[in-house]
MMTF fields as JSON, N, C-alpha, C and O atoms, coordinates in Angstrom:
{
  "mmtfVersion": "1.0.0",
  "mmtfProducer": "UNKNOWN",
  "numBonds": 343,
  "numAtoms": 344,
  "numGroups": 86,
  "numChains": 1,
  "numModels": 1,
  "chainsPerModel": [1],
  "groupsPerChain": [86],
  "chainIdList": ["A"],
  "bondAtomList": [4, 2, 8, 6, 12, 10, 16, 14, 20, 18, 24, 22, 28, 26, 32, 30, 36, 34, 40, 38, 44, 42, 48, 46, 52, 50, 56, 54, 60, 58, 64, 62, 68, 66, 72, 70, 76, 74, 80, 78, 84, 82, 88, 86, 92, 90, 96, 94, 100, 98, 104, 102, 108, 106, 112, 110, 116, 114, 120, 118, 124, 122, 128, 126, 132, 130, 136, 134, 140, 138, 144, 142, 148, 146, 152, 150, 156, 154, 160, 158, 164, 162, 168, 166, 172, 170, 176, 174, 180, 178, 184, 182, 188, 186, 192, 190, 196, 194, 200, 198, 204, 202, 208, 206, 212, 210, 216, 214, 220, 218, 224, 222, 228, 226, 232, 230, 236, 234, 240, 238, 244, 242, 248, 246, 252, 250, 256, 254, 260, 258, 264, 262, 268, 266, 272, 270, 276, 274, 280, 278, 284, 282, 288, 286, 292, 290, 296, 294, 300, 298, 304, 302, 308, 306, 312, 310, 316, 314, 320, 318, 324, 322, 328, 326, 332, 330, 336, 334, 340, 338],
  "bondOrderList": [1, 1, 1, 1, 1, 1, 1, 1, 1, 1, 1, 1, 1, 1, 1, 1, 1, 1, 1, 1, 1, 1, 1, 1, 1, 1, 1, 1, 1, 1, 1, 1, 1, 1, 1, 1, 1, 1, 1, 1, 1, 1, 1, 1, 1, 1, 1, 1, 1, 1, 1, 1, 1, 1, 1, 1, 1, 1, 1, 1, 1, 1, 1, 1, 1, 1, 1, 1, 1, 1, 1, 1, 1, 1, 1, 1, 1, 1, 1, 1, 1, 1, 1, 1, 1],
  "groupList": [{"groupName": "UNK", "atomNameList": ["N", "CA", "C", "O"], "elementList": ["N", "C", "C", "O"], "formalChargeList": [0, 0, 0, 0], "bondAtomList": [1, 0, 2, 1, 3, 2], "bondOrderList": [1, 1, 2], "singleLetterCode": "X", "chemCompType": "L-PEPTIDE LINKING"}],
  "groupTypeList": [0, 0, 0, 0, 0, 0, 0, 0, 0, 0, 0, 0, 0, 0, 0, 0, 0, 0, 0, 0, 0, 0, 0, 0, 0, 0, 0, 0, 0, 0, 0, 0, 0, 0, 0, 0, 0, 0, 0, 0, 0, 0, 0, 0, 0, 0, 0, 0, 0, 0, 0, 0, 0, 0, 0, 0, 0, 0, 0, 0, 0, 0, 0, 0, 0, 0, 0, 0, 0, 0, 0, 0, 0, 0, 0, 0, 0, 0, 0, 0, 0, 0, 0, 0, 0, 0],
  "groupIdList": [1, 2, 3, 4, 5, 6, 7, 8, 9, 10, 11, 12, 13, 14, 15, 16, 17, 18, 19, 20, 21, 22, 23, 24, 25, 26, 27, 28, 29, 30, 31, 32, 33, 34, 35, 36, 37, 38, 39, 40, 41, 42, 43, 44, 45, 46, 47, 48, 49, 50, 51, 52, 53, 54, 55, 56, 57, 58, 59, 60, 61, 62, 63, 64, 65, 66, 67, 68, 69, 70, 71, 72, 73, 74, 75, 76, 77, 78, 79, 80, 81, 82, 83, 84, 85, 86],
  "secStructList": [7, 7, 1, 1, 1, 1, 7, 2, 2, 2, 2, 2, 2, 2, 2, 2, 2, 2, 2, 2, 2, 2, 2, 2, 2, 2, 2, 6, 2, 2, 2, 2, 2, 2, 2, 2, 2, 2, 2, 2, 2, 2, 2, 2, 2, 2, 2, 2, 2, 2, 2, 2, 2, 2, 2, 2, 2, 2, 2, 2, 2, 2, 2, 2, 2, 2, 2, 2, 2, 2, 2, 2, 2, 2, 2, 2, 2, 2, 2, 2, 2, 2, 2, 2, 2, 7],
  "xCoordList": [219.135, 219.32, 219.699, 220.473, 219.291, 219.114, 220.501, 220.937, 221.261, 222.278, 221.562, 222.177, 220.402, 219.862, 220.244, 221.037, 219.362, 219.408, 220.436, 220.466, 221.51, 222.972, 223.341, 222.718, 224.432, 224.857, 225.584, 225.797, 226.304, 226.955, 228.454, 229.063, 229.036, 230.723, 230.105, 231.212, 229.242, 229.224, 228.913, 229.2, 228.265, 227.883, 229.449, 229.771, 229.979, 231.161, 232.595, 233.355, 232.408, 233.391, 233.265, 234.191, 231.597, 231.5, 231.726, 232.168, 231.467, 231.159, 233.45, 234.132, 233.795, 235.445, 236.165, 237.295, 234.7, 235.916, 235.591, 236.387, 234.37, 233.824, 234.708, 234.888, 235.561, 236.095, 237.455, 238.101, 238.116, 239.528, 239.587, 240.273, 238.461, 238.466, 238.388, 238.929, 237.839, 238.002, 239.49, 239.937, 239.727, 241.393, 242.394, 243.522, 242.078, 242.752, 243.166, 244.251, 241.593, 241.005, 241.958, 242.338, 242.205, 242.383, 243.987, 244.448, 244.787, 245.792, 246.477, 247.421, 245.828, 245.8, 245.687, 245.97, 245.122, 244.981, 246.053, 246.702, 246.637, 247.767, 249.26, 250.353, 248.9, 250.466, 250.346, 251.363, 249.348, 248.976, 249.358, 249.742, 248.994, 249.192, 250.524, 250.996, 251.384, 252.68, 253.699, 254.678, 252.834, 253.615, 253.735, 254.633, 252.53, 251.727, 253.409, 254.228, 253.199, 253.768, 255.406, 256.199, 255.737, 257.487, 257.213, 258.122, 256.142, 256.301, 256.03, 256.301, 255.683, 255.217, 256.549, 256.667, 257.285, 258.221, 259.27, 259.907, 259.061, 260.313, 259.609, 260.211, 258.838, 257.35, 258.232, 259.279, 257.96, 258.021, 259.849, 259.91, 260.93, 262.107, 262.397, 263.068, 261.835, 261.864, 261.745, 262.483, 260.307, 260.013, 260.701, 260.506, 261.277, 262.533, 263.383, 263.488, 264.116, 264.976, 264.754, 265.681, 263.09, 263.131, 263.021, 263.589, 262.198, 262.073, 263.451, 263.322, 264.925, 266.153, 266.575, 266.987, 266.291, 266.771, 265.987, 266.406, 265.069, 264.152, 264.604, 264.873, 264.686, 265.164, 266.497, 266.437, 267.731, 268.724, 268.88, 269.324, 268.13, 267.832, 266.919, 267.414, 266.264, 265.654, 266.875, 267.4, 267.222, 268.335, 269.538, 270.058, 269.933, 270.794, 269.907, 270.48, 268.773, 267.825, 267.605, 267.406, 267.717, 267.307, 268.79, 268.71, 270.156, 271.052, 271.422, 272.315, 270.936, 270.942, 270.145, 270.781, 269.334, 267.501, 268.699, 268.795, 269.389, 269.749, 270.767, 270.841, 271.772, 272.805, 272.564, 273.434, 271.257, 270.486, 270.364, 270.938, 269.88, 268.716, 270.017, 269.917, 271.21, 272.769, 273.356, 274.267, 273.081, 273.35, 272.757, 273.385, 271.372, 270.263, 270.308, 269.952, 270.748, 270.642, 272.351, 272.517, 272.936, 274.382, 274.486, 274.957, 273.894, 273.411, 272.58, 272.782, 271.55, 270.92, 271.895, 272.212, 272.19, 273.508, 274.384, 274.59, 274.996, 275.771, 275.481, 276.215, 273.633, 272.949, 272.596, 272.879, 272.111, 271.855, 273.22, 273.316, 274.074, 275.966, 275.836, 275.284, 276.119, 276.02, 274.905, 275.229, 273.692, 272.967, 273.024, 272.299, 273.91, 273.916, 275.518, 275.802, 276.204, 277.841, 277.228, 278.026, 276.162, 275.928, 275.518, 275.259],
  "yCoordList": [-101.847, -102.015, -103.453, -104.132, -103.69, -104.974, -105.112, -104.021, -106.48, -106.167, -106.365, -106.317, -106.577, -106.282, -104.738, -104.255, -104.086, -102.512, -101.726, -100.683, -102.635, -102.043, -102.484, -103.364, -101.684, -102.552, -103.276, -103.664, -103.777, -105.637, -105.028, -105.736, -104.062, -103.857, -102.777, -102.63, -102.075, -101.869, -102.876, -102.485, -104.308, -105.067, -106.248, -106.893, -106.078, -106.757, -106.26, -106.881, -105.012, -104.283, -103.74, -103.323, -103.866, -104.191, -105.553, -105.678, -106.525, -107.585, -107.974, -108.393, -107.717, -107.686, -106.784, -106.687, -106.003, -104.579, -105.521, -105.614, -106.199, -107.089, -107.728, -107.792, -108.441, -109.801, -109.284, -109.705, -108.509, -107.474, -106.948, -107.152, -106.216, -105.71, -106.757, -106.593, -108.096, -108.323, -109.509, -110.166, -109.338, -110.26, -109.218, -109.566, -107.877, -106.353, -106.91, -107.046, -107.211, -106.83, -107.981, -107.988, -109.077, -110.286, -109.996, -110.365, -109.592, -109.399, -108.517, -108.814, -107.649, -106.321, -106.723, -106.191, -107.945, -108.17, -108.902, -108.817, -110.02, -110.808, -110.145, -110.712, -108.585, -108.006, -107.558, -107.761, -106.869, -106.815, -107.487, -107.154, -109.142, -110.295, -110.173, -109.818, -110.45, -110.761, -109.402, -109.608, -107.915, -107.233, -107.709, -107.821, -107.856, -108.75, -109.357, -109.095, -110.471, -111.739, -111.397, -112.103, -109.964, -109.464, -108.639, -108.625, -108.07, -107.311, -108.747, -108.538, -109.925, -110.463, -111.425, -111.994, -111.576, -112.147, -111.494, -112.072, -110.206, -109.273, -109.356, -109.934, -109.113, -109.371, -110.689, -110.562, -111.432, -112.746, -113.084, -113.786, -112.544, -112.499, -111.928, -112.577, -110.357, -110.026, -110.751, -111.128, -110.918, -112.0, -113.673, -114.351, -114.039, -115.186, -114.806, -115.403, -113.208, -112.768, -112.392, -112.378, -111.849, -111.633, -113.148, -113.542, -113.563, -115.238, -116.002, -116.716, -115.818, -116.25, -115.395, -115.911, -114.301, -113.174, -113.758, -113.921, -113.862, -114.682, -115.99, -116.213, -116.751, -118.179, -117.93, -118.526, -117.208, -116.437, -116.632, -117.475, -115.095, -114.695, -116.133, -116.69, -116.492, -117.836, -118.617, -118.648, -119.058, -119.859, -119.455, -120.33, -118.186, -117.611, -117.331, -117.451, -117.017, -117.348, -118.588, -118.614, -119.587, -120.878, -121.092, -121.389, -120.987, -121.242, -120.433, -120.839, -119.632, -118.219, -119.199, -119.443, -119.702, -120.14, -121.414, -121.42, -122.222, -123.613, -123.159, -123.693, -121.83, -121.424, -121.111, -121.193, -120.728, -120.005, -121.304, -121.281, -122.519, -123.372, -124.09, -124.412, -124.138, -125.124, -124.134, -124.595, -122.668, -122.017, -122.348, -122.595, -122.396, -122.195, -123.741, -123.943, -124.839, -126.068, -126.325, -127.256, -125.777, -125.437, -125.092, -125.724, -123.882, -123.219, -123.928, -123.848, -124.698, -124.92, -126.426, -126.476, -127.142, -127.912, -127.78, -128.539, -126.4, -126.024, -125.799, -125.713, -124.966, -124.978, -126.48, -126.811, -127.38, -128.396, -128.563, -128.248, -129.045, -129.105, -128.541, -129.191, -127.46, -126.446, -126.79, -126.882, -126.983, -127.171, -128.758, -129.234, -129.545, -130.694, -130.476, -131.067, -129.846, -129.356, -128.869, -128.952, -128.503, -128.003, -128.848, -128.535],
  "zCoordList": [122.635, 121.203, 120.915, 121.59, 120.227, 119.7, 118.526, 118.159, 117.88, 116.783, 115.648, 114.583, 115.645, 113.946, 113.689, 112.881, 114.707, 114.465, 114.016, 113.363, 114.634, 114.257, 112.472, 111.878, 111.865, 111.057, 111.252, 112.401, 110.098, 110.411, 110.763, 111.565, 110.397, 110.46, 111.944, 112.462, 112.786, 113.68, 114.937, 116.069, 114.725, 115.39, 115.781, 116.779, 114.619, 114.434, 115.628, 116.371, 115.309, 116.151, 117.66, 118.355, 118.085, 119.339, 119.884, 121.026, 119.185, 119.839, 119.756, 120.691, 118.752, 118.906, 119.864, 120.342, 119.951, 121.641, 122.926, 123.86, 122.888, 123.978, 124.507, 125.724, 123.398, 123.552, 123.523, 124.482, 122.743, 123.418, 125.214, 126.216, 124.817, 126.94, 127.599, 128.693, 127.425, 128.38, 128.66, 129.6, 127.677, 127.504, 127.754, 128.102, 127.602, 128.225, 129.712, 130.278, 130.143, 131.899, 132.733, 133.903, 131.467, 132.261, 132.206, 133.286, 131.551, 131.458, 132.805, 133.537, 132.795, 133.972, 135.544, 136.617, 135.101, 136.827, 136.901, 137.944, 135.583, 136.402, 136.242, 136.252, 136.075, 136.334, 137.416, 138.08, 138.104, 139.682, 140.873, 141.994, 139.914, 141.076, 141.174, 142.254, 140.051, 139.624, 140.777, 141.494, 140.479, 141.395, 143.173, 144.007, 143.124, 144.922, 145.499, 146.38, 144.144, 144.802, 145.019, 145.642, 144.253, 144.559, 146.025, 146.855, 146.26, 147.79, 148.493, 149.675, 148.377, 149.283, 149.465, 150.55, 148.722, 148.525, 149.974, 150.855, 149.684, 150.571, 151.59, 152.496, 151.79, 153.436, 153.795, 154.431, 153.541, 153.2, 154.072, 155.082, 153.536, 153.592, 154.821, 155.624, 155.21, 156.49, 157.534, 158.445, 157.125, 158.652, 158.763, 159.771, 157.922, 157.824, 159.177, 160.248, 158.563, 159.453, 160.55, 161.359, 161.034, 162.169, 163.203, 164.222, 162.49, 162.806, 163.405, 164.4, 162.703, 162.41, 164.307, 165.347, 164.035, 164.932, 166.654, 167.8, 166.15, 167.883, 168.314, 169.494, 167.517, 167.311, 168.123, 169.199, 167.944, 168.38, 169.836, 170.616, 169.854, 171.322, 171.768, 172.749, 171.473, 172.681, 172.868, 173.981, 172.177, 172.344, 173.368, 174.06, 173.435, 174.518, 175.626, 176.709, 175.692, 176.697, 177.722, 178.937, 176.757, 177.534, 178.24, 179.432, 177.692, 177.938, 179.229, 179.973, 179.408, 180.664, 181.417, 182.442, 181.399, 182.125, 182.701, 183.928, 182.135, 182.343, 183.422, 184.529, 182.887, 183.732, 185.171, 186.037, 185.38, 186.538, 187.052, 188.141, 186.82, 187.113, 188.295, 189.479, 187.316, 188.244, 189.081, 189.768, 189.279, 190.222, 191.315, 192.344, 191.219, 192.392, 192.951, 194.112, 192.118, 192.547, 193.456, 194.243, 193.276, 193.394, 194.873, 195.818, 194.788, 196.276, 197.228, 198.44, 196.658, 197.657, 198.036, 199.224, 197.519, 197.783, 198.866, 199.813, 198.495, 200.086, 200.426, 201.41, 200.907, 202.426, 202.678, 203.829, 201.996, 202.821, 203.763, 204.949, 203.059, 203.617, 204.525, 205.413, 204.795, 206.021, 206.997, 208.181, 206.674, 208.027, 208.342, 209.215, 207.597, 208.214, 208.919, 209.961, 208.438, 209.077, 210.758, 211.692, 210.955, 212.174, 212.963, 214.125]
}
């Protein structure tokens, strides 16, 4: 259908639902985003903390790793000692 065919106050009020829906449509998606960006926010926050939480543990890790490293150098220290004591 063509808008001659139509009349003028029916041609009028499609072409104004046209241009409403789609300022509706556009509206609708950026409350969507807007929700997105609050879960992504908390996504977002978690993994800070788990991040915070590894960072942690490595850190008492390496400090264990360093503690080990002056044991074993420690030890082998007093076997040299000893097999030169002999």
């Amino acid at each position: 259908y063509s808008l001659r065919k139509l009349k003028t106050g029916t041609a009028s009020v499609a072409v104004a639902l046209t241009v409403l829906g789609a300022g509706f449509a556009n509206q609708t998606e950026v409350k969507g985003e807007s929700v997105r960006n609050g879960s992504e926010l908390s996504y977002s926050r978690e993994h800070e903390d788990y991040i915070r939480q590894l960072e942690e543990q490595r850190g008492e890790l390496l400090e264990k790793v360093d503690q080990l490293e002056q044991q074993k150098q420690q030890e082998q220290q007093e076997q040299q000692e000893q097999k030169e004591q002999k």
